[in-house]
Each structure stands twice: as structure tokens, then as C-alpha cells.
C-alpha positions as a LaTeX table, in Angstrom:
\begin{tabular}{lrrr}
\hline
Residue & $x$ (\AA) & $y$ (\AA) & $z$ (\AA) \\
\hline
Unk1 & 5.59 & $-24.76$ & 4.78 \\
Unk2 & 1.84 & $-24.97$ & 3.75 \\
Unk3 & 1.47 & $-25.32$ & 0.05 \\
Unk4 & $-1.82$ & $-25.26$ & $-1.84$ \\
Unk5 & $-3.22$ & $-24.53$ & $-5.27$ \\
Unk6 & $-4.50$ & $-20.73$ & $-5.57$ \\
Unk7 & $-8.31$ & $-20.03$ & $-5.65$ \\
Unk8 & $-8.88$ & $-17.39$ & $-8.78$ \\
Unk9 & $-12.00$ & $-15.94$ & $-7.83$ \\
Unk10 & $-12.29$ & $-13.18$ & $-10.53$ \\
Unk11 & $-10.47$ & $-11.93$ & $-13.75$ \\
Unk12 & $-10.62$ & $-8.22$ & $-15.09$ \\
Unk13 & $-9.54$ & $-7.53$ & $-18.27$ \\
Unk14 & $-8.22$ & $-7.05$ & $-20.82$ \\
Unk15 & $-8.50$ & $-3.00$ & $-20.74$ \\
Unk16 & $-8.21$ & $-0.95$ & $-23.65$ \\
Unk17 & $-5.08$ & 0.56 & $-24.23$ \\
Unk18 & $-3.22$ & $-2.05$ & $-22.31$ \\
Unk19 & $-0.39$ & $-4.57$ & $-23.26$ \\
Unk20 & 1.25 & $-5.41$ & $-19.99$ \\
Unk21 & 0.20 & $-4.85$ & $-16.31$ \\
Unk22 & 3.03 & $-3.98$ & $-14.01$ \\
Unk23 & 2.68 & $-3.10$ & $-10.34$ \\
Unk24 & $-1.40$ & $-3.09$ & $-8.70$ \\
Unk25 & $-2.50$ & $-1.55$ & $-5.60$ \\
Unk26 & $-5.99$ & $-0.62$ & $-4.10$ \\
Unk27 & $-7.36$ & 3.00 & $-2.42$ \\
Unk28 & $-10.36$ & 1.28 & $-0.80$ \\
Unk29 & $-12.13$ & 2.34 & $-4.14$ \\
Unk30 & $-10.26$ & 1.75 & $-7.62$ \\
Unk31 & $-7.70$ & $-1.08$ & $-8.56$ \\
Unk32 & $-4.76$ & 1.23 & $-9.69$ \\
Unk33 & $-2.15$ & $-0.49$ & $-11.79$ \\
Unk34 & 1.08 & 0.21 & $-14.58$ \\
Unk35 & 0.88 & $-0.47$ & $-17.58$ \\
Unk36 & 4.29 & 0.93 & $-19.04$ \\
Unk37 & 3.37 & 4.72 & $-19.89$ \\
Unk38 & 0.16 & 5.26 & $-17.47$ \\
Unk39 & $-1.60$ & 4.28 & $-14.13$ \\
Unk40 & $-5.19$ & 3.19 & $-14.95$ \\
Unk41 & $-7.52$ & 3.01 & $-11.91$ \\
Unk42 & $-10.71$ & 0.94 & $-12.11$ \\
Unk43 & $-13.67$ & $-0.14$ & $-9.75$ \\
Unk44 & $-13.85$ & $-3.80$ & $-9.50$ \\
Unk45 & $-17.60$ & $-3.39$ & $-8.76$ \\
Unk46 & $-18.37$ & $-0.77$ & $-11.86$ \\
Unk47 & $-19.79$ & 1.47 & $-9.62$ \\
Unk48 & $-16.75$ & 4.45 & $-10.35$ \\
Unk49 & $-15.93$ & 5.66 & $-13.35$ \\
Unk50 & $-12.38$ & 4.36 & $-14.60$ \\
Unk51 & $-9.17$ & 6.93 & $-13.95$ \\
Unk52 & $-6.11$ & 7.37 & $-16.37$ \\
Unk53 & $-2.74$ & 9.69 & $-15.02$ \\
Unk54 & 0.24 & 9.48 & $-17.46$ \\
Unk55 & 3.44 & 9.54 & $-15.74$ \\
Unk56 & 6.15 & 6.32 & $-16.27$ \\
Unk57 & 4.49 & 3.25 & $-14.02$ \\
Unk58 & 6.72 & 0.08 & $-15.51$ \\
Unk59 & 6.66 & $-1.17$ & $-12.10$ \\
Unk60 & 5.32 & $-1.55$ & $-8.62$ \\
Unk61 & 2.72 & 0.76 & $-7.64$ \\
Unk62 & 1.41 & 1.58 & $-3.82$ \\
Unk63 & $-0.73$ & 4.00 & $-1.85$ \\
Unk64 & $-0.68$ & 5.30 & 1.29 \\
Unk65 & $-4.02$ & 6.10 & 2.13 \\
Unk66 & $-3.43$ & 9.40 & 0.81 \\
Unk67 & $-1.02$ & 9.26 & $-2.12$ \\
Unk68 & $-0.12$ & 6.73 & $-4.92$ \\
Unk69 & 3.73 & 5.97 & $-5.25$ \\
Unk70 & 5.08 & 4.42 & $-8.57$ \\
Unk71 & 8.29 & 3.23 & $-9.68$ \\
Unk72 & 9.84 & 4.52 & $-13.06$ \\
Unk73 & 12.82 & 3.23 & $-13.51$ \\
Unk74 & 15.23 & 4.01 & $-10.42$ \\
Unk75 & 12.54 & 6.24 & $-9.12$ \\
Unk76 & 9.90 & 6.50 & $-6.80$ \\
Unk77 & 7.29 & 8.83 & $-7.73$ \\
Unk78 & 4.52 & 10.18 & $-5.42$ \\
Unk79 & 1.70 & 11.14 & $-6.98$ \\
Unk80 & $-2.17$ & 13.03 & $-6.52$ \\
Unk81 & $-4.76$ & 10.57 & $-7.59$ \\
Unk82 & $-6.90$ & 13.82 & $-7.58$ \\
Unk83 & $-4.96$ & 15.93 & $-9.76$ \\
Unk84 & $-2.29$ & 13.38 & $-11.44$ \\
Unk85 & 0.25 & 15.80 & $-10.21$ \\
Unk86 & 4.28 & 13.97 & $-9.39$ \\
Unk87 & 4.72 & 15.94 & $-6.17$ \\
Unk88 & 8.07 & 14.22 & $-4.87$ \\
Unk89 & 10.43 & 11.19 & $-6.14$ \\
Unk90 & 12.41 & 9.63 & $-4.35$ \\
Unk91 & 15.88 & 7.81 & $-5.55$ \\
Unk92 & 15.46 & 3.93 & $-5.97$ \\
Unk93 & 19.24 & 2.75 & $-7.33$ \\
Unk94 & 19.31 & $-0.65$ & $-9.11$ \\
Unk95 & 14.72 & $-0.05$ & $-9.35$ \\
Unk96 & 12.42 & $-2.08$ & $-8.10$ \\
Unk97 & 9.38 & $-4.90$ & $-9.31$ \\
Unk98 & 7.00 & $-4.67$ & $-6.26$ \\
Unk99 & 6.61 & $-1.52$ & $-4.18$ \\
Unk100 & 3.84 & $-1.85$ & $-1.15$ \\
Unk101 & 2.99 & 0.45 & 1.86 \\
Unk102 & 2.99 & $-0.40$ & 5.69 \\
Unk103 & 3.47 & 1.00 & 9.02 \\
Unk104 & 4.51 & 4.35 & 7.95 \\
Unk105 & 7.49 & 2.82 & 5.10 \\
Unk106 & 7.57 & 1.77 & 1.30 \\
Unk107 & 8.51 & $-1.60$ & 0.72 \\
Unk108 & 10.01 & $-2.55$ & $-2.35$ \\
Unk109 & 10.61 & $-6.48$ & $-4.32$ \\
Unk110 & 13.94 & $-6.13$ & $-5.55$ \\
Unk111 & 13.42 & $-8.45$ & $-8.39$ \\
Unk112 & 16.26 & $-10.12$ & $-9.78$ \\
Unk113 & 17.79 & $-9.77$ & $-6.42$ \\
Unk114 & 15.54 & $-12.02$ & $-5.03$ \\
Unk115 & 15.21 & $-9.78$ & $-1.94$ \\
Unk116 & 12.47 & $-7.02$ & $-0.15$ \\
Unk117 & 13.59 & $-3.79$ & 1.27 \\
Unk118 & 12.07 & $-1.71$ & 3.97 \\
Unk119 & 12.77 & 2.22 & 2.08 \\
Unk120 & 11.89 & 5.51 & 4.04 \\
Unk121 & 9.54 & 6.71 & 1.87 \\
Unk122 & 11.22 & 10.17 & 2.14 \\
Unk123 & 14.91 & 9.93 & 1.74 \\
Unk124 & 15.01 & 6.52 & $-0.26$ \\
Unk125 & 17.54 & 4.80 & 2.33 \\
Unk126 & 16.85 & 0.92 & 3.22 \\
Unk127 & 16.28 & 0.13 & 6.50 \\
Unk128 & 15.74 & $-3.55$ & 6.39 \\
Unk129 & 16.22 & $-6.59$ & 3.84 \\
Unk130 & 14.44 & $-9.52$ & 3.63 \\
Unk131 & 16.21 & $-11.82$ & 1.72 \\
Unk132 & 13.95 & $-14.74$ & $-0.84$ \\
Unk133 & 15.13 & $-17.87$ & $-2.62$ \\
Unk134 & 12.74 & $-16.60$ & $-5.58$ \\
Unk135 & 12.46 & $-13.57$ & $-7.69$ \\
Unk136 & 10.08 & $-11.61$ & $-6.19$ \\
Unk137 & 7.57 & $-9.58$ & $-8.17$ \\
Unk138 & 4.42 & $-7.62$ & $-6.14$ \\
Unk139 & 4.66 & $-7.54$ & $-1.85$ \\
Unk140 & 1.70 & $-6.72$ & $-0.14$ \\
Unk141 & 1.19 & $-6.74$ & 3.53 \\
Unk142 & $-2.19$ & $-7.75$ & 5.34 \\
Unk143 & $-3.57$ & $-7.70$ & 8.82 \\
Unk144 & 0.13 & $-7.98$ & 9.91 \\
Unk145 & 0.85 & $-10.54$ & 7.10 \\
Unk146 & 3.99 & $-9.99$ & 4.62 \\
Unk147 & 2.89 & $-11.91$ & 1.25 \\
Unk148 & 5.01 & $-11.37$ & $-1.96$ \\
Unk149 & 4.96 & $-12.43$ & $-5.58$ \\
Unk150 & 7.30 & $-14.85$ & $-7.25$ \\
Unk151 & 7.91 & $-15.25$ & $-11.02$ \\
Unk152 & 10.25 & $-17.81$ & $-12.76$ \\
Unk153 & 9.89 & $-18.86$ & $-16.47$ \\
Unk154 & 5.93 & $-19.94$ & $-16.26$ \\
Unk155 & 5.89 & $-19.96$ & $-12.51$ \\
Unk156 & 3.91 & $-17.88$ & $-10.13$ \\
Unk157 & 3.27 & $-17.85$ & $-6.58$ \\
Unk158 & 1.85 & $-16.07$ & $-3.58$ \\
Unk159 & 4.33 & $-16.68$ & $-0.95$ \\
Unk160 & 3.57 & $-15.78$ & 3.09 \\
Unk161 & 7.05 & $-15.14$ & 4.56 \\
Unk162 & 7.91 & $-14.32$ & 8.37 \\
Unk163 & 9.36 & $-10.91$ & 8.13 \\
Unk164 & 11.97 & $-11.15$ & 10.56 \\
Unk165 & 13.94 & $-14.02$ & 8.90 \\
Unk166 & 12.13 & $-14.46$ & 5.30 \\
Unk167 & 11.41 & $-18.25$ & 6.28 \\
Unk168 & 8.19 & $-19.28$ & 3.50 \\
Unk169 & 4.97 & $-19.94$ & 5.42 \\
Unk170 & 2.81 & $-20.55$ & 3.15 \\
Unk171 & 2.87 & $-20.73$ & $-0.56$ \\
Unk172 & $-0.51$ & $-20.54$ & $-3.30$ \\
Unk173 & 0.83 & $-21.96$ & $-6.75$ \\
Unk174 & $-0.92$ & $-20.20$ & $-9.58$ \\
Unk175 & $-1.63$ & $-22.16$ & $-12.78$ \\
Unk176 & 1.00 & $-22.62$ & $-14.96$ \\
Unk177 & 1.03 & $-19.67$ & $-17.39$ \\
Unk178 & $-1.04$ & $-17.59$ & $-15.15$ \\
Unk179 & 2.19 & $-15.07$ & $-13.79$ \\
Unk180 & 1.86 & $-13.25$ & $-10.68$ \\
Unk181 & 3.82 & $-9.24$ & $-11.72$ \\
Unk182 & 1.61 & $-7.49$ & $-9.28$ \\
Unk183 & $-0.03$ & $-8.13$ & $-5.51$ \\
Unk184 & $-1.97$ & $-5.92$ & $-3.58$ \\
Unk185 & $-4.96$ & $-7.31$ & $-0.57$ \\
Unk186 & $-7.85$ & $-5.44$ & $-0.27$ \\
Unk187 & $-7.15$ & $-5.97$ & 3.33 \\
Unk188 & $-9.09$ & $-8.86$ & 4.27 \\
Unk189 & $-9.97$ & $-11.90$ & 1.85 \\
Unk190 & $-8.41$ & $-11.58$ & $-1.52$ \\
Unk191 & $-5.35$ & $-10.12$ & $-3.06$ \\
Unk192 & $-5.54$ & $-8.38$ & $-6.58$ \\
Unk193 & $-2.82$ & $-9.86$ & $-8.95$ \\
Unk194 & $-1.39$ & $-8.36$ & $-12.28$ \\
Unk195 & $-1.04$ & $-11.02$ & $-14.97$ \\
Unk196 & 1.88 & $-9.44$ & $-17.05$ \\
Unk197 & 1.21 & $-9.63$ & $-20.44$ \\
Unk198 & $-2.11$ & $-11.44$ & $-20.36$ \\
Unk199 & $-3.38$ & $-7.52$ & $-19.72$ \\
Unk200 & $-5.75$ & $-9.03$ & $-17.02$ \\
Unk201 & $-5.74$ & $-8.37$ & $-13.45$ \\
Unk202 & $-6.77$ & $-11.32$ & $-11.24$ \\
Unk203 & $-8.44$ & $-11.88$ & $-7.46$ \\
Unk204 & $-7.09$ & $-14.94$ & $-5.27$ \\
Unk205 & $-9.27$ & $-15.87$ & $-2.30$ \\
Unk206 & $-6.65$ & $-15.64$ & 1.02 \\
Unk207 & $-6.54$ & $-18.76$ & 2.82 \\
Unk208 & $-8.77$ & $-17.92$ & 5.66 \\
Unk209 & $-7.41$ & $-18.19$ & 9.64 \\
Unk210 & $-8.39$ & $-20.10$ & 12.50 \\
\hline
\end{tabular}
């Protein structure tokens, strides 16, 4: 396994309103992230005005290139970014920490059961578990990549696993203190991190590839 220190390239935050930041994702515009009782969407370069919906978001948070999906509690909510509208949920027994979108599935950090699941994002049922030594907090997946989020006492990293057998890659330790309770990638050289209760949300360079 590579290990290396992670490279913080940017901090945002804190945001009015805000205590805690839960589960981050990214529509190619805004930064979209829980913070307990709302989603707040913001654009890392200023250029678009920020976005507030109020439904439940105390967890993971993805998008689908159409549609944001949120867990509250041992749901998955699908949601409008336009209007702010719930249009489906879907059932999520036991809930979730992370919750990311790829190839046509959710995929959701089961936190405390130090595991992800592959969910069909219509009926709820897993279709795959890949099983982690660490609790795992945000997942995001990236040019083919599965990264997810780990969070112990004071102890974050951004771990690179093999999806087939959940063998680490490749880990980036975050300073101590700085938690990792979010991941998204912008889809090519950073990943967007929630900091918990530091209210901040934080960009990590990717290790770049050969």
C-alpha cells in the first residue's frame, strides 16, 4: 500500500447557518453538502449564487447528473435541485454515512459497519459489499477509481481500495484533527471533503497517475 500525507489545497468555510457538515457531492457547478436540517449548495469559484433546500440531509449526499440523493436517517431521498421537491425515497435499513453515484447504482459507506454497499437506486436492495478494516465515512468514485473516507477518534483518511476485494491501495493521512465525514472528486484532480464539525469543507489534490 502507498501511504502519503494529504495535500489540502483549499478550505471553504465556515457558512452561516452551519454547525456540522455531513455528506458533500458536486453537479459540475455547486458543492452540495448536509448539514443536519438542509442541503446548502455553493460555487467554489463564487461565480453562482449559493442554494439552500430543507429536507433531513444528516448524512451522505450524491447526484446523478440529474438528481441529488440524500440520506435521512434509514432513507434515501431523491431530490430536484431545481425545485427542492423529494420525488422518491428509497428504504436504507440500519442508514448510511457516505452515499456516492456510479455506473448507473448508489453506493453507500455503511459506517460503523466498516463496509460499502452497491444499492439499486430504485428498490434499495444491495447488490454488492465491499468489506473495510476502517469506519468508512464519504465514497466517491473517479475515472474508474473507488476512494472512501475513514474516521476514527482524530483520524482521517482518503483510502483507494480495489473494488473487487477491498484490498487498500493507497492511503492520504489528513492532519490530525482535520476529519474526513464527506468525499466527493470533481472528477479529475481533487476531491471535496466535509470536515464535521469544523463547518468547513476542504479540497485534497489526487495523487496524479503515470
Amino acid at each position: 500500500m502507498k501511504r502519503s500525507s494529504a495535500d489540502i489545497i483549499e478550505e471553504y468555510g465556515p457558512f452561516p447557518g452551519v454547525e456540522s457538515v455531513h455528506g458533500v457531492t458536486y453537479d459540475g457547478r455547486r458543492i452540495w453538502f448536509g448539514s443536519g436540517d438542509r442541503l446548502n449548495g455553493f460555487d467554489p469559484d463564487g461565480e453562482e449564487a449559493p442554494r439552500v433546500i430543507d429536507v433531513s440531509a444528516d448524512a451522505g449526499t450524491a447526484y446523478d447528473g440529474a438528481h441529488l440523493f440524500q440520506i435521512a436517517g434509514e432513507h434515501i431521498q431523491k431530490i430536484d435541485p431545481e425545485s427542492g421537491s423529494v420525488v422518491s425515497t428509497v428504504p436504507l435499513p440500519g442508514g448510511g454515512a457516505g452515499l456516492a453515484w456510479a455506473e448507473g447504482f448508489l453506493w453507500v459507506g455503511r459506517y460503523r459497519g466498516r463496509k460499502i454497499q452497491q444499492i439499486d437506486p430504485e428498490t434499495g436492495a444491495v447488490l454488492r459489499t465491499i468489506e473495510s478494516n476502517r469506519f468508512v465515512t464519504g465514497v466517491t468514485w473517479v475515472e474508474g477509481e473507488l476512494w472512501h473516507g475513514t474516521w476514527q477518534e482524530d483520524e482521517s483518511e482518503l483510502r483507494r481500495v480495489d473494488p473487487a476485494t477491498g484490498e487498500v491501495l493507497e492511503a492520504l493521512q489528513m492532519p490530525r484533527g482535520t476529519i474526513v465525514s464527506g468525499l466527493e472528486s470533481n472528477g479529475r484532480d481533487r476531491f471535496f471533503c466535509g470536515g464535521g464539525s469544523s463547518g468547513r469543507v476542504r479540497a485534497v489534490r489526487r495523487p496524479s497517475r503515470p
